[in-house]
C-alpha positions as CSV (number, residue, x, y, z in Angstrom):
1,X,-1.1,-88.0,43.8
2,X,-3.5,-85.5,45.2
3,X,-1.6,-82.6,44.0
4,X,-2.0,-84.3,40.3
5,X,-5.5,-84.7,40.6
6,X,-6.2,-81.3,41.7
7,X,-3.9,-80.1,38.4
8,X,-6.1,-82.2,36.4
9,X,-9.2,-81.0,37.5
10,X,-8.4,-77.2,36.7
11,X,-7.2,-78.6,33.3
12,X,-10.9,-79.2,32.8
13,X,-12.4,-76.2,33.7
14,X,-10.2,-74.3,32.4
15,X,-10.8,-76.1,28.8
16,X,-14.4,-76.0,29.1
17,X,-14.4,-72.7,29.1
18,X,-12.6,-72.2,26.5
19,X,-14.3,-74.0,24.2
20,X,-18.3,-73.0,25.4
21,X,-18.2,-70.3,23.2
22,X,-17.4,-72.2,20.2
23,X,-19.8,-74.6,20.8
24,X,-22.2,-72.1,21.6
25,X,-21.9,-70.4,18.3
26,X,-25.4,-69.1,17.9
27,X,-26.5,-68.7,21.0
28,X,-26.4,-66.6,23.9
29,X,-23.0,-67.4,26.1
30,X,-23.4,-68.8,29.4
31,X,-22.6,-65.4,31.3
32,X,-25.9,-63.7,30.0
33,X,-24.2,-61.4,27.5
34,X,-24.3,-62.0,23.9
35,X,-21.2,-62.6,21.6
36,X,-20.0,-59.4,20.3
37,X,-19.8,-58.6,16.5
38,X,-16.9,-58.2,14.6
39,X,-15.1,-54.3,14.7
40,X,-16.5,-52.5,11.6
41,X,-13.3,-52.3,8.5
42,X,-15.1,-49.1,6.9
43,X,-14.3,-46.0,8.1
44,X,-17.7,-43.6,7.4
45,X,-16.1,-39.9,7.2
46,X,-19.5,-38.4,7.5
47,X,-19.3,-39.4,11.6
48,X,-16.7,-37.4,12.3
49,X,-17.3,-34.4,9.5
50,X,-18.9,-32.1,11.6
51,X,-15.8,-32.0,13.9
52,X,-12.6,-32.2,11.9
53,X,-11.0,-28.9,11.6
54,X,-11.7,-27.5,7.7
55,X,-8.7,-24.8,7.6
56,X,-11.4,-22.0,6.5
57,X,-10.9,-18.8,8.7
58,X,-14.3,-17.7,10.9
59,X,-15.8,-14.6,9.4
60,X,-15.5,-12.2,12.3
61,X,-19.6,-11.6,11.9
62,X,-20.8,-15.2,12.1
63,X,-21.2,-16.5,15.8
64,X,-22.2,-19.5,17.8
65,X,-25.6,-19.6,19.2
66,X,-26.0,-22.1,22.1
67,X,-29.9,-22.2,24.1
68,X,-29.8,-24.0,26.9
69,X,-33.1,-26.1,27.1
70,X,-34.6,-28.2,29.7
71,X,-33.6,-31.7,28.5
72,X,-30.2,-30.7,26.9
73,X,-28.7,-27.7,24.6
74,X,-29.6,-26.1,21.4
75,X,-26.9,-25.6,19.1
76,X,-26.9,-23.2,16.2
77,X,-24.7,-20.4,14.3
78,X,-26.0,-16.7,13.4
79,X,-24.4,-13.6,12.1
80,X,-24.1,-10.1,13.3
81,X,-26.4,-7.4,11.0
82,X,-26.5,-4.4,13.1
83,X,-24.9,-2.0,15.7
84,X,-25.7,0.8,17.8
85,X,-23.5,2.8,20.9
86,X,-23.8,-0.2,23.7
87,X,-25.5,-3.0,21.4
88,X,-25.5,-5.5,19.0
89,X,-28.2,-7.4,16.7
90,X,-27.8,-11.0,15.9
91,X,-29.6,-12.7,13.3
92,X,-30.7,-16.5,13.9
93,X,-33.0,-19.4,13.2
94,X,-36.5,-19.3,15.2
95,X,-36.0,-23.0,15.7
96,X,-32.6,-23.0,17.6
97,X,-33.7,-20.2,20.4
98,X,-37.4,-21.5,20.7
99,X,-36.7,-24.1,23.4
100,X,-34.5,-22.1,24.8
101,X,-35.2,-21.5,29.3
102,X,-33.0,-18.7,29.7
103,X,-31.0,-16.6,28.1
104,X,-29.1,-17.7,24.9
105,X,-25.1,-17.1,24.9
106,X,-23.6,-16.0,21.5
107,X,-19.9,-17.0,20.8
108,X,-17.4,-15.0,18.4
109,X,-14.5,-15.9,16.8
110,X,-12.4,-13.7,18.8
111,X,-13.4,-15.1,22.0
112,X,-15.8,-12.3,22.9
113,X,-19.3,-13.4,24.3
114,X,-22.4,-12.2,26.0
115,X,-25.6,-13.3,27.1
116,X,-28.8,-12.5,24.0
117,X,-32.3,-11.7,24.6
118,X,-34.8,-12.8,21.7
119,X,-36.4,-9.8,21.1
120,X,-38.4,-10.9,18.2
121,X,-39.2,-13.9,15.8
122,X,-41.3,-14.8,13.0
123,X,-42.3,-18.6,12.9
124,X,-43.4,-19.0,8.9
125,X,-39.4,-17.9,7.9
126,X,-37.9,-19.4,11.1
127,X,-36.4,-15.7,11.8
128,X,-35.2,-14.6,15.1
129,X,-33.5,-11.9,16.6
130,X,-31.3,-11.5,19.6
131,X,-29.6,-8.4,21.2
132,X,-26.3,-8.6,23.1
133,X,-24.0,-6.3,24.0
134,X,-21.8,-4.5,21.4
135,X,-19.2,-6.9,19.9
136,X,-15.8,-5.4,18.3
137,X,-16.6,-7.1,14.7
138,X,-18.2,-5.5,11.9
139,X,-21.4,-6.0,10.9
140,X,-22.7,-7.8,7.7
141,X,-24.4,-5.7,5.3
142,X,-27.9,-7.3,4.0
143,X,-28.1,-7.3,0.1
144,X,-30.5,-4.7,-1.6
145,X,-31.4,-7.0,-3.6
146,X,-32.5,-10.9,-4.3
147,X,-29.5,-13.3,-5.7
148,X,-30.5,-14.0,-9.5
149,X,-30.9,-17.9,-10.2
150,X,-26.7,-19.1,-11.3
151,X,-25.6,-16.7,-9.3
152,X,-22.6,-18.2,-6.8
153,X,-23.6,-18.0,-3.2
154,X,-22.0,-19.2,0.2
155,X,-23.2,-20.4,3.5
156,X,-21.4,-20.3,6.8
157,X,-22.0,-21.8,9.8
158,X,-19.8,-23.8,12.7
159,X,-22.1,-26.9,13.0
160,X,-21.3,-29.1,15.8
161,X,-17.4,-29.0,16.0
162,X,-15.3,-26.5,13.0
163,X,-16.5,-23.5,11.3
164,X,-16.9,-24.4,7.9
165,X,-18.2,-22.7,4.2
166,X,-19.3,-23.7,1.3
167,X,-20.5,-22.4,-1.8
168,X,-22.9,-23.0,-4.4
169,X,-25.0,-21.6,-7.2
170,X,-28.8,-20.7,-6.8
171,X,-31.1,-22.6,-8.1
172,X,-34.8,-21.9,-6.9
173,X,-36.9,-19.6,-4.3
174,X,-39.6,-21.6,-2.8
175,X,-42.3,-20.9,-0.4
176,X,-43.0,-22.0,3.2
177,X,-46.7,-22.9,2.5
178,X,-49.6,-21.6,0.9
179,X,-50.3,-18.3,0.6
180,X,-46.9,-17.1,0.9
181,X,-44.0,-15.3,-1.4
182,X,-41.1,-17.5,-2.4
183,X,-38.5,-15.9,-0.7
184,X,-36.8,-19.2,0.4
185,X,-33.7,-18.7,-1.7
186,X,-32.5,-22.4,-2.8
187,X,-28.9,-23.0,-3.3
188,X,-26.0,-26.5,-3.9
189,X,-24.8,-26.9,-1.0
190,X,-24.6,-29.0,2.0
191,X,-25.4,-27.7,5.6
192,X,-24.6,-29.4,8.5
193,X,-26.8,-30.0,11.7
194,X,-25.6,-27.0,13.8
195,X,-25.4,-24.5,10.6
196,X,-29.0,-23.1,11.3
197,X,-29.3,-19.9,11.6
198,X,-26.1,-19.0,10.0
199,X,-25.4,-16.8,6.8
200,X,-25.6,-16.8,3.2
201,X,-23.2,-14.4,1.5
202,X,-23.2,-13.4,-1.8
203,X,-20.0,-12.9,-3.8
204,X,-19.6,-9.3,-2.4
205,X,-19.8,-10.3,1.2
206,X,-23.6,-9.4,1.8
207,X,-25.8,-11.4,3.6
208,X,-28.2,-12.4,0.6
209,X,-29.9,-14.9,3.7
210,X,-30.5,-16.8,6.3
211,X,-29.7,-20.4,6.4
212,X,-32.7,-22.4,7.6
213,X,-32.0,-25.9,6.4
214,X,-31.1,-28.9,3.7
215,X,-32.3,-31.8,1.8
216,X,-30.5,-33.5,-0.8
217,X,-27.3,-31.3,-0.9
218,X,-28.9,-28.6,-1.3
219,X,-30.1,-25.5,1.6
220,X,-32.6,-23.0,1.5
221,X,-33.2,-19.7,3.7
222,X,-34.5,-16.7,4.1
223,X,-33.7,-14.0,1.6
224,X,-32.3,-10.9,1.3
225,X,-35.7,-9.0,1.1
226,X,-37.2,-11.2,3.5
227,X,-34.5,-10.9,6.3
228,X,-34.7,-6.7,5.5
229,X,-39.0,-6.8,6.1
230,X,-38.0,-8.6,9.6
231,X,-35.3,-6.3,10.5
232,X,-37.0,-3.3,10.2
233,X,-40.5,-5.2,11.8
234,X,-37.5,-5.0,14.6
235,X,-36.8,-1.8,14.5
236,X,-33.2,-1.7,12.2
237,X,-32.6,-1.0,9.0
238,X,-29.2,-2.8,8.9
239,X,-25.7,-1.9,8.9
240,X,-24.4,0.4,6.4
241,X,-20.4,0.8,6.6
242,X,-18.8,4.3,6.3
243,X,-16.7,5.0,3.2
244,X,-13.1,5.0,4.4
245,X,-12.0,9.2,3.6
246,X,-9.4,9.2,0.2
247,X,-6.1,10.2,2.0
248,X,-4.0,13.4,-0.5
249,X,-2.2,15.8,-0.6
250,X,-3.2,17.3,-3.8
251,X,-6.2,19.7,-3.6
252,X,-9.8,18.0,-3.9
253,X,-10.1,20.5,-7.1
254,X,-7.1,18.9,-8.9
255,X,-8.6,15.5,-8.6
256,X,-11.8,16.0,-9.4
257,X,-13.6,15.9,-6.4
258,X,-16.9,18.1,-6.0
259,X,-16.9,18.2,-10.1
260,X,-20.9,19.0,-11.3
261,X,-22.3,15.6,-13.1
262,X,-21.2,15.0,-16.8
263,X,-24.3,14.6,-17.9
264,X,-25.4,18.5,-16.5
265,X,-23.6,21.0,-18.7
266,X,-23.8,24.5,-19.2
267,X,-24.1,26.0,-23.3
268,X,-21.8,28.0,-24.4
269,X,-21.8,31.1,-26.5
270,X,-21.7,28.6,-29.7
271,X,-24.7,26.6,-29.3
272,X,-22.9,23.7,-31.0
273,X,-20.2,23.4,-28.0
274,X,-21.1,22.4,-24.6
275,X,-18.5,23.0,-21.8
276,X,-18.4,21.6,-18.3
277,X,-17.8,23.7,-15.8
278,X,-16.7,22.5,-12.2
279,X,-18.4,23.2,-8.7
280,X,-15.9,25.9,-8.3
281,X,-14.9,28.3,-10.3
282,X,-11.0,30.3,-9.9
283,X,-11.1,34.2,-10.3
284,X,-9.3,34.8,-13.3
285,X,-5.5,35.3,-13.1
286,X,-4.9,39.2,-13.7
287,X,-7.4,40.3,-11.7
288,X,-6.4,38.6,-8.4
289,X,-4.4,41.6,-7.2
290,X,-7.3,44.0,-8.1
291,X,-9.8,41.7,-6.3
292,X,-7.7,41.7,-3.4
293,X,-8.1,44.5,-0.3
294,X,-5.0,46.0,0.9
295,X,-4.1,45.2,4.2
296,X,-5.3,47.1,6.8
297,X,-3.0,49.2,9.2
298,X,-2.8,48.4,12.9
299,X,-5.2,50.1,14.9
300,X,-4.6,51.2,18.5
301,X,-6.8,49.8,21.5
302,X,-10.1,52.0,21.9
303,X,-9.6,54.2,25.2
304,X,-11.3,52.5,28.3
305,X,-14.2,54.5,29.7
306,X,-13.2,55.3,33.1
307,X,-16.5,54.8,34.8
308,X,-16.9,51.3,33.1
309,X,-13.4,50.9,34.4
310,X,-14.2,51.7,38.2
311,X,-17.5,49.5,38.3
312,X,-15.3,46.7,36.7
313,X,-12.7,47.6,39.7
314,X,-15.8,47.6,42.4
315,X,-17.3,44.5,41.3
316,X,-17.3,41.8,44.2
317,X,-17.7,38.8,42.1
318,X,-14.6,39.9,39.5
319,X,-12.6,41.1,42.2
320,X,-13.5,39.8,45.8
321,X,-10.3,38.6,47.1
322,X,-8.6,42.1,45.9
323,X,-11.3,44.2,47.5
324,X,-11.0,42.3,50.7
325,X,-7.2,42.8,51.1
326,X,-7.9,46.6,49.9
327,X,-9.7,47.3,53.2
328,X,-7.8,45.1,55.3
329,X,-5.3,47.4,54.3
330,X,-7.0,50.3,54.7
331,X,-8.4,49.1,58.4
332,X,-4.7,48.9,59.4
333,X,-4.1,52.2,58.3
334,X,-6.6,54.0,59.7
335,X,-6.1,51.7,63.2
336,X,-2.3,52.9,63.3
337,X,-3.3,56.5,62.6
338,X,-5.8,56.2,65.5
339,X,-3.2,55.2,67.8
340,X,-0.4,57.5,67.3
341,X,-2.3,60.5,67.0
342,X,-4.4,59.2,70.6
343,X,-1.7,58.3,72.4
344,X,-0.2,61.8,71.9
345,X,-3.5,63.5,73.6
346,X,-3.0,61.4,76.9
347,X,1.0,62.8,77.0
């Protein structure tokens, strides 16, 4: 009987409990901790964007930019413009190094990495430069020129996860306040938090800016001209690759090469045609042989001068070691000569 009761009694509690929360719907549970809400059914690809892999290949010229700060770290992406025997110049946003208490590490691709020094910025167009040690990619080329409004441009950049591109047309050039140029070259696209400082390539591969950052689907950075004024404030006047040599076997004459300009030509003796004449001109065919000296015959060695030969002979710093044995020699000889002829005398 007191084994039923006790049965009972745990029957109880153990119903109560399960039904306080339902008749508690509304208010907070017994425990102290609220009821929690119902797992969300939408999945919201935008929270997970910046880090799924896009399948794009890195550019071997855009890098990671992290800056350690004091209450956390600064991430950013950047892109290699310039190189010279031992270093390398890294283009970035002003905003992502600007916290930064020490110095900022810059990632590429390839795995390489090194420690950067912010050796100059410029605030209004959120510029920044940073020198590391010489990578093994290639540096980007910056664009002579502005990109025209329609023109197809692409940013870069490895946000907070994947490295990603995307391309757009241009649509504006704005200005960071008053009383500055609009050289803030507008462009569709969408940058993602992390993307700062990374590139905007044209559709040759130059850097025609800087990405700084977005609103709306659409970025804006520094441009070409304006990211060429801060490099050479810095001291650079950007890469410019060296034209890979034509490889041939044929003569550079017979191809053309080192041909005079077709618009520069010489008259003729009829005034009404013009001829072009190369760089270099051939002799003319039947007088090769007539233009060309006989051969020479072989000439004997001129006599040595025997005084010139006996210094030469006499010299110590030509001929030490020989002149040394010489009178080694000649010390023995005159020592054995000494001794036969003097032991004779005492006989």
């Amino acid at each position: 009987m007191r084994r039923t009761i006790q049965l009972l009694a745990i029957g109880c509690v153990v119903a109560t409990l399960w039904a306080a929360p339902r008749a508690a719907h509304g208010q907070t549970a017994w425990w102290g901790w609220g009821q929690a809400g119902s797992p969300t059914t939408t999945w919201d690809p935008e929270l997970v964007a910046d880090y799924v892999l896009t399948g794009h290949t890195p550019h071997e010229a855009v890098v990671r930019i992290v800056a350690p700060e004091q209450a956390g770290t600064s991430l950013g992406s950047g892109v290699l413009v310039d190189v010279n025997r031992s270093q390398g110049l890294v283009l970035t946003n002003w905003h992502v190094v600007r916290d930064s208490r020490a110095a900022v590490l810059v990632q590429f691709p390839d795995g390489f990495q090194s420690a950067g020094t912010v050796v100059r910025w410029d605030e209004a167009w959120d510029l920044a430069a940073v020198v590391i040690w010489k990578p093994k990619a290639t540096p980007v080329s910056v664009a002579s020129e502005a990109a025209t409004i329609g023109e197809p441009l692409t940013i870069a950049g490895f946000g907070r996860g994947s490295y990603r591109e995307q391309t757009g047309a241009c649509t504006d050039y704005l200005s960071p306040g008053t009383g500055y140029p609009k050289e803030f070259v507008e462009l569709v696209a969408k940058a993602r938090q992390g993307d700062s400082g990374g590139p905007i390539f044209n559709a040759k591969g130059e850097l025609a800016g800087v990405l700084f950052g977005q609103n709306d689907g659409r970025t804006i950075g520094s441009c070409a001209p304006r990211v060429r004024a801060f490099l050479a404030a810095t001291g650079s006047q950007g890469f410019t690759p060296t034209p890979i040599a034509e490889f041939s076997d044929a003569r550079a004459i017979d191809r053309g090469l080192g041909e005079s300009d077709p618009t520069t030509r010489l008259a003729s003796a009829d005034a009404e045609v013009s001829v072009q004449r190369a760089m270099h001109v051939p002799a003319p065919t039947g007088l090769v042989a007539q233009l060309t000296p006989p051969p020479m015959p072989p000439q004997p060695p001129p006599a040595a001068d025997p005084q010139t030969e006996l210094m030469r002979l006499l010299n110590p710093l030509a001929n030490g070691p020989a002149l040394l044995s010489a009178a080694g020699g000649l010390a023995l000889v005159l020592f054995g000569l000494k001794t036969i002829f003097g032991g004779r005398r005492r006989e």
